[in-house]
C-alpha positions as CSV (number, residue, x, y, z in Angstrom):
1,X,0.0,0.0,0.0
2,X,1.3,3.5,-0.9
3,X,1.7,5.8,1.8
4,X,-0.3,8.5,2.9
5,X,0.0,12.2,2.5
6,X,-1.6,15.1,3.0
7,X,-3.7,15.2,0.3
8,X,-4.7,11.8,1.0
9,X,-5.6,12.8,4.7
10,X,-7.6,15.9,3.4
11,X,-9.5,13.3,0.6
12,X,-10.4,11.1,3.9
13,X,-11.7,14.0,6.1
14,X,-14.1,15.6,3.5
15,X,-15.4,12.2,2.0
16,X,-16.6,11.9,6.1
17,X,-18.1,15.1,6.8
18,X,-19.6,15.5,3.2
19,X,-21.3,11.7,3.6
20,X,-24.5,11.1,5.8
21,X,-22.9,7.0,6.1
22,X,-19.6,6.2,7.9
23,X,-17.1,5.4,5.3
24,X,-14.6,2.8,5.7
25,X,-11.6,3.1,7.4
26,X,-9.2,0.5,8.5
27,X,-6.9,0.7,11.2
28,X,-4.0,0.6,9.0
29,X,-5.3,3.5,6.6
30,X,-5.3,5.6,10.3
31,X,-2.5,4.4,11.1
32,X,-0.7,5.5,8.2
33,X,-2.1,9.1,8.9
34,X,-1.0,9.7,12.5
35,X,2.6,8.5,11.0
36,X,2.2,11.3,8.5
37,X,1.4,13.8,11.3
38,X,4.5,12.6,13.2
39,X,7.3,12.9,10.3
40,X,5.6,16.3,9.8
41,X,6.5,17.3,13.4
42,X,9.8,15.5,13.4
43,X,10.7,18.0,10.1
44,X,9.8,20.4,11.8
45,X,11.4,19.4,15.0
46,X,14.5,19.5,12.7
47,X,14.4,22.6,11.2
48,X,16.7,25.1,11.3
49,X,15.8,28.1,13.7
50,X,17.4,30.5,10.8
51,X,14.7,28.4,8.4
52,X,11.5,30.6,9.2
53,X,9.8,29.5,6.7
54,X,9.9,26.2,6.4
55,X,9.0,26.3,9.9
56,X,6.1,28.5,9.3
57,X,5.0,26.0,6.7
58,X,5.4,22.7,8.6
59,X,3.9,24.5,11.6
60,X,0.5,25.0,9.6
61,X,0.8,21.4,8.1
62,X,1.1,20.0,11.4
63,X,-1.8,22.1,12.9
64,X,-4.3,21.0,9.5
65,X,-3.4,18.1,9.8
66,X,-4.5,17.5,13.7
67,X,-7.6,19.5,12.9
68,X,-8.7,17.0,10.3
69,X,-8.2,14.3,12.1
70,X,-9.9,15.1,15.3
71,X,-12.7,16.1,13.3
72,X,-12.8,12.8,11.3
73,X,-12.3,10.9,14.2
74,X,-15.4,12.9,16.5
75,X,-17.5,12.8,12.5
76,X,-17.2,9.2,13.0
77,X,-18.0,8.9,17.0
78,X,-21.6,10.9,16.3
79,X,-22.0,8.6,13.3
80,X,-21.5,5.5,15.2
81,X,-23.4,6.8,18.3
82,X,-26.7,7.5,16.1
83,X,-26.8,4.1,14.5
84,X,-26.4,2.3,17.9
85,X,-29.3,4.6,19.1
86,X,-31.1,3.1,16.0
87,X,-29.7,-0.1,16.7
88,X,-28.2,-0.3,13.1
89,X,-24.5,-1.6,12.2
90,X,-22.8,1.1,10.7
91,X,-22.5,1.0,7.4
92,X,-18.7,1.6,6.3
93,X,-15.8,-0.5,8.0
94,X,-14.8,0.9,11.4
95,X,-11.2,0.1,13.3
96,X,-10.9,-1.8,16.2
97,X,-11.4,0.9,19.1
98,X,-14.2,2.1,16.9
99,X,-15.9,-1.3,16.8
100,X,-15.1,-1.4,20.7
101,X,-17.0,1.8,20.8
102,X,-20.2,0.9,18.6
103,X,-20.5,-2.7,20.9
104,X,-20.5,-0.6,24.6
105,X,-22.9,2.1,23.1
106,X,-24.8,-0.3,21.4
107,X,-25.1,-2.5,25.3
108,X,-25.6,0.5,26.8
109,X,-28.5,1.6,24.8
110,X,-30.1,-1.9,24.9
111,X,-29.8,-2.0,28.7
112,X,-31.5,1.4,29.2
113,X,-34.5,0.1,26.8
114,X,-34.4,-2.9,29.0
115,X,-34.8,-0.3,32.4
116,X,-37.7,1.3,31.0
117,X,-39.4,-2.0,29.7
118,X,-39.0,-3.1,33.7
119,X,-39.8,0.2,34.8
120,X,-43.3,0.6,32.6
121,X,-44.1,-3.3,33.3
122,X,-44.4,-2.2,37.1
123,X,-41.3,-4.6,37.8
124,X,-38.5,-3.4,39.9
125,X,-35.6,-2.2,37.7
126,X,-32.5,-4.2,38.1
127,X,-29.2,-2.2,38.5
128,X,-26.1,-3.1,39.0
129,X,-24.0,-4.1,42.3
130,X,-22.8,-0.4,43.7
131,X,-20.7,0.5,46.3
132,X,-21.2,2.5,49.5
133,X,-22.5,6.1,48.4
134,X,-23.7,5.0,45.2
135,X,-20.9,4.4,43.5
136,X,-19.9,1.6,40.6
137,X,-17.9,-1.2,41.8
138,X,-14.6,-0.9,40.3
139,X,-13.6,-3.5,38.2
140,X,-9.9,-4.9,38.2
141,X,-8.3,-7.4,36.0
142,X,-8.8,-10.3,38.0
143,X,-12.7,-9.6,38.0
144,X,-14.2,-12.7,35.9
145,X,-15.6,-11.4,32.2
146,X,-19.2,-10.4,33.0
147,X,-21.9,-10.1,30.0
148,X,-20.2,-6.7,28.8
149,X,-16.7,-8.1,28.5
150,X,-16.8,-11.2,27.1
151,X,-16.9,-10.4,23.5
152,X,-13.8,-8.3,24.5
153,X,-10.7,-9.4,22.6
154,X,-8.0,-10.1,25.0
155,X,-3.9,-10.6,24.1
156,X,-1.1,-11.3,26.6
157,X,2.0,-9.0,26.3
158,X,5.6,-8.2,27.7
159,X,5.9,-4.5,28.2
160,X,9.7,-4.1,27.0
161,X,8.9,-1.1,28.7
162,X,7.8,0.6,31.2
163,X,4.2,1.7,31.9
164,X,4.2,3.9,34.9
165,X,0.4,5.7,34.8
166,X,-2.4,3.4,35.0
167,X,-5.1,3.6,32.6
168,X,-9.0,2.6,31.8
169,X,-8.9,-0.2,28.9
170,X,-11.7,-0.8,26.8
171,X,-13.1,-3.1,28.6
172,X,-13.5,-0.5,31.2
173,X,-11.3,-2.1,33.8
174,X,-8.3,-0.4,35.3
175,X,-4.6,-1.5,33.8
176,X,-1.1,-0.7,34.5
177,X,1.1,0.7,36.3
178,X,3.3,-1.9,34.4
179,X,7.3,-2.8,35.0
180,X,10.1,-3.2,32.4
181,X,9.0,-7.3,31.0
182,X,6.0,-7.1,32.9
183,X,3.4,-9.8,31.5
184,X,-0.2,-8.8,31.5
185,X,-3.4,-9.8,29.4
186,X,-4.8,-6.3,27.6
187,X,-7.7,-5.7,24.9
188,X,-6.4,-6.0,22.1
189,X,-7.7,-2.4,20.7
190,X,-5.5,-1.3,23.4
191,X,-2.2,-3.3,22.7
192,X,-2.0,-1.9,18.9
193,X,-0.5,1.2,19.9
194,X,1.9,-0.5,21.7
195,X,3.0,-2.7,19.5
196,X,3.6,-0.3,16.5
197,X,5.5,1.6,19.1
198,X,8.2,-1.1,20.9
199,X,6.4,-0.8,23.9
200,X,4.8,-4.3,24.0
């Protein structure tokens, strides 16, 4: 596959605003942009002060470029939010965390009809096991897959690296902090990063 440039990023961003249906993108195709938007800053990283500009002009790239994407990215979210509110599969292919994100919504929006099914039947509405002062139970790793994890894809990594912040995993359960060769089973929408990166 060629490689992306700007042009190609631009192309992208206005086929998806200027369509009602999500239109495909594969995680490689995104991929391929945010490595665009990085040699763009390196360039620029490298430029010489005495270089205005150049600088000037990469500077502007770099900013378009981050603009597009963010709107592309929060195009698709709304698109992919309305058809799980119409419980409809989006139309266009989607990339991993996107899928992730169009399974929870989807869940989410099927438990709430659920709720008000219960709640109009005259039935007590089931809710979920809550900690003291209302609050969610936090889930951890060990927790066993409920309902709205099991479909969850799930890989087992080394971190050659370091992860020293903890963060929320699509599977909404709480990861990390991680040592250097640590071992640890991750979603898999989470572990892509990584693994184009040298972390994992």
């Amino acid at each position: 596959m060629s490689e992306i440039n700007y042009n190609d990023i631009r192309t992208a961003w206005e086929d998806e605003i200027g369509n009602e249906g999500l239109q495909d993108l594969a995680d490689l195709r995104l991929s391929k942009m945010v490595s665009y938007l990085s040699k763009v800053r390196l360039e620029l990283a490298s430029t010489n002060v005495d270089n205005i500009l150049q600088a000037d002009l990469l500077t502007q790239e770099a900013l378009n470029i981050e603009f597009m994407l963010k709107d592309l990215l929060e195009f698709r979210q709304n698109k992919i939010l309305q058809a799980a509110i119409l419980s409809r599969k989006p139309t266009g292919d989607m990339t991993l965390a996107e899928e992730e994100f169009y399974k929870t919504a989807q869940r989410a929006f099927d438990s709430h009809t659920e709720f008000v099914k219960e709640s109009l039947s005259g039935a007590t509405p089931t809710s979920r096991p809550k900690e003291k002062e209302g609050k969610p139970a936090k889930k951890t790793l060990d927790d066993p897959l409920d309902d709205e994890t099991e479909d969850i894809n799930y890989i087992l990594v080394r971190f050659l690296r370091p992860i020293e912040e903890p963060f929320m995993g699509l599977d909404e359960k709480t990861h990390g902090p991680f040592a250097k060769e640590s071992v640890a089973k991750i979603p898999a929408a989470n572990v892509r990063i990584w693994l184009r990166d040298g972390t994992a």
